[in-house]
C-alpha positions as a Markdown table, in Angstrom:
| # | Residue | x | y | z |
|---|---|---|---|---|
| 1 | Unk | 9.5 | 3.8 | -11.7 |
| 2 | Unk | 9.6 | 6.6 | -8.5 |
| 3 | Unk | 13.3 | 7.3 | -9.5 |
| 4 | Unk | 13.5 | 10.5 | -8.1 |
| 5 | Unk | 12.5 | 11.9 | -4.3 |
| 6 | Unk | 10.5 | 14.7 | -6.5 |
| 7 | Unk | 8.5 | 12.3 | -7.7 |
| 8 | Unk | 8.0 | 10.0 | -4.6 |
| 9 | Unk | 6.8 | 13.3 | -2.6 |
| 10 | Unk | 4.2 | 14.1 | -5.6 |
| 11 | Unk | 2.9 | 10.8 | -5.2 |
| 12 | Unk | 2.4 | 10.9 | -1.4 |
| 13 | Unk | 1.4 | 14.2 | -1.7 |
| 14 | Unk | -1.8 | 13.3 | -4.1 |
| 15 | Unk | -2.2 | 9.8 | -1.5 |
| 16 | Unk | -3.1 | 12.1 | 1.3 |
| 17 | Unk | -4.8 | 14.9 | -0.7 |
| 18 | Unk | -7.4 | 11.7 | -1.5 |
| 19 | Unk | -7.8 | 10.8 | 2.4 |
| 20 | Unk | -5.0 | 8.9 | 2.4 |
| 21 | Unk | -1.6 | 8.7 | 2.6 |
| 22 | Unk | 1.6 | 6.6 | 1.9 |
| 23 | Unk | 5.1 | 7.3 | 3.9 |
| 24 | Unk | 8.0 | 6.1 | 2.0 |
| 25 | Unk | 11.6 | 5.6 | 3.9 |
| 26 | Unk | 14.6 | 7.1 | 1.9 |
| 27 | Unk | 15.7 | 3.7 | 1.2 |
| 28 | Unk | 12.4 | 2.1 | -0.1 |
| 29 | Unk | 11.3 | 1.3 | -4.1 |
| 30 | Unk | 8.1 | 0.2 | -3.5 |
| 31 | Unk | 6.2 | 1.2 | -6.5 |
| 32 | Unk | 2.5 | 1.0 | -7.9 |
| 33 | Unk | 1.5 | -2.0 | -9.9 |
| 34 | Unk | 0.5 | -1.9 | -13.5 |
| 35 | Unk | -3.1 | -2.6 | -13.2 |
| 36 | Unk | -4.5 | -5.1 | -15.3 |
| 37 | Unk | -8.6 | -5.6 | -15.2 |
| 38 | Unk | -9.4 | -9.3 | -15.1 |
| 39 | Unk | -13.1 | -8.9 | -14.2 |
| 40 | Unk | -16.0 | -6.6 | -15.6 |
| 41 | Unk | -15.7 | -3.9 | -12.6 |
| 42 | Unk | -11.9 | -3.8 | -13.1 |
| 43 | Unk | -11.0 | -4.6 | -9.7 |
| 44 | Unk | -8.0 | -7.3 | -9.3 |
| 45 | Unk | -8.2 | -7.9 | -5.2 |
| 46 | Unk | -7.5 | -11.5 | -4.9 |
| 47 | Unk | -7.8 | -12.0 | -1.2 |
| 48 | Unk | -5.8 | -11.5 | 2.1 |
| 49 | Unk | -2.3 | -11.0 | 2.0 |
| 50 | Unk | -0.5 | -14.3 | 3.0 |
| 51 | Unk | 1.0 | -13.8 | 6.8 |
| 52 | Unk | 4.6 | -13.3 | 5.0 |
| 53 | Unk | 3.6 | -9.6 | 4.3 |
| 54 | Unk | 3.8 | -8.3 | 7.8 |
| 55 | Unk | 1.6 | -5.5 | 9.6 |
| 56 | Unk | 2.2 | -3.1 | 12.4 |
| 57 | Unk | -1.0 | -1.4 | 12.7 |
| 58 | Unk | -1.1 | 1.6 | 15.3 |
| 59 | Unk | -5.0 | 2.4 | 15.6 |
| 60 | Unk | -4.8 | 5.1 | 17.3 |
| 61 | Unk | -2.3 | 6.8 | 14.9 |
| 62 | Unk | -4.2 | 5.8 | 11.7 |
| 63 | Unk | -1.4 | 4.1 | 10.9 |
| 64 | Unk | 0.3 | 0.7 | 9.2 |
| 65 | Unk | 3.8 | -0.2 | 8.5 |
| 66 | Unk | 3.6 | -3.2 | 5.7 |
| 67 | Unk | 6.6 | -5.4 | 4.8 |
| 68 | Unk | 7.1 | -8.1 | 2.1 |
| 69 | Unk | 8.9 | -11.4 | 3.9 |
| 70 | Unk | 7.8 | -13.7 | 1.4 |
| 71 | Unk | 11.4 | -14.1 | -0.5 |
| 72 | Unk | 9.3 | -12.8 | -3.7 |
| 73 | Unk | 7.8 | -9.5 | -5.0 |
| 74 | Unk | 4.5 | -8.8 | -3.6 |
| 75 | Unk | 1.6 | -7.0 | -5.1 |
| 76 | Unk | -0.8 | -6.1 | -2.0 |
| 77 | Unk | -3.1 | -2.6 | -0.9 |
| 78 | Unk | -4.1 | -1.5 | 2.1 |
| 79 | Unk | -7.9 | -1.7 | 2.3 |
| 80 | Unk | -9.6 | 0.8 | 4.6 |
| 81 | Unk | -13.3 | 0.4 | 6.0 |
| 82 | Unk | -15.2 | 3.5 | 5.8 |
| 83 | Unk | -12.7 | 5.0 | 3.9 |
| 84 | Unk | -10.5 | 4.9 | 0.7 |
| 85 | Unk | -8.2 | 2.3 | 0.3 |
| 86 | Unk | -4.7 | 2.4 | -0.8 |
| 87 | Unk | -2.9 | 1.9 | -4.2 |
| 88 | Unk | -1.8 | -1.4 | -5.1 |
| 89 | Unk | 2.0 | -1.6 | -4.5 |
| 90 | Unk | 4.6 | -3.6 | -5.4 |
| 91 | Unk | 7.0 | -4.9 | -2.6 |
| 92 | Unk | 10.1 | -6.6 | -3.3 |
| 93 | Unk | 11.3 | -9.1 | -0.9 |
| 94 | Unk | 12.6 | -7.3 | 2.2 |
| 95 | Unk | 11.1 | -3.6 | 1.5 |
| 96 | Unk | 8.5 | -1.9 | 3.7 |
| 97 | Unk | 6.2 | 1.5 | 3.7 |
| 98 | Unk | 4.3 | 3.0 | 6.0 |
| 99 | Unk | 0.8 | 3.8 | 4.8 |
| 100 | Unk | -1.6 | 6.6 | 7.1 |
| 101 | Unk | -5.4 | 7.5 | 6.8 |
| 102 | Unk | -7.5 | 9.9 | 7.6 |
| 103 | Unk | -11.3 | 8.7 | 7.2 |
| 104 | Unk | -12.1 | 4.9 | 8.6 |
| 105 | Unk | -10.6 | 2.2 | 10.4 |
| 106 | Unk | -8.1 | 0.0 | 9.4 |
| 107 | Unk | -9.4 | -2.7 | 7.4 |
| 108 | Unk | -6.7 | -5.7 | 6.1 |
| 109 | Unk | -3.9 | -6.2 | 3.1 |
| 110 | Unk | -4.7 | -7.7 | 0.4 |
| 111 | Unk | -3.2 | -8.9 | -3.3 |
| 112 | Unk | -3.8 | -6.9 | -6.1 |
């Protein structure tokens, strides 16, 4: 979908001009999920990410480096208290981002 770095940089650009903000590697795919409303408010969190999607969080940088472990693609956010929360992603197996905030505290992962 983000075939292009042009595109990747526009993306990240708009994350942080929201409050937040999502740090792509060179190497990494990781693109949003289609979004499909299954409820009347249109929100699609399932729940806590299983422990296979991995977190580094670095509080005092605002800061959290996700990866997908779980040998299938992942579909997860980063939810932030006090402040927004991420776009839902999807993660191949093996593929990472770093994701930084400016307003809140780190909250947890979740599917979407």
């Amino acid at each position: 979908m983000f075939s292009t770095p042009r595109k990747r940089l526009a993306v990240a650009t708009a994350a942080v001009a929201l409050g937040g903000g999502l740090v792509l590697p060179a190497t990494a795919t990781a693109a949003p999920a289609a979004a499909v409303d299954q409820s009347a408010s249109g929100l699609r969190i399932q729940g806590t990410a299983p422990a296979c999607v991995t977190r580094d969080v670095i509080k005092q940088k605002k800061q959290v480096t996700v990866r997908n472990n779980c040998g299938t693609t992942m579909h997860v956010k980063v939810v932030i208290n006090n402040g927004p929360d991420g776009a839902c992603w999807t993660y191949q197996n093996g593929e990472g981002s770093t994701w930084k905030w400016k307003l809140g505290s780190y909250g947890k992962i979740v599917t979407c």
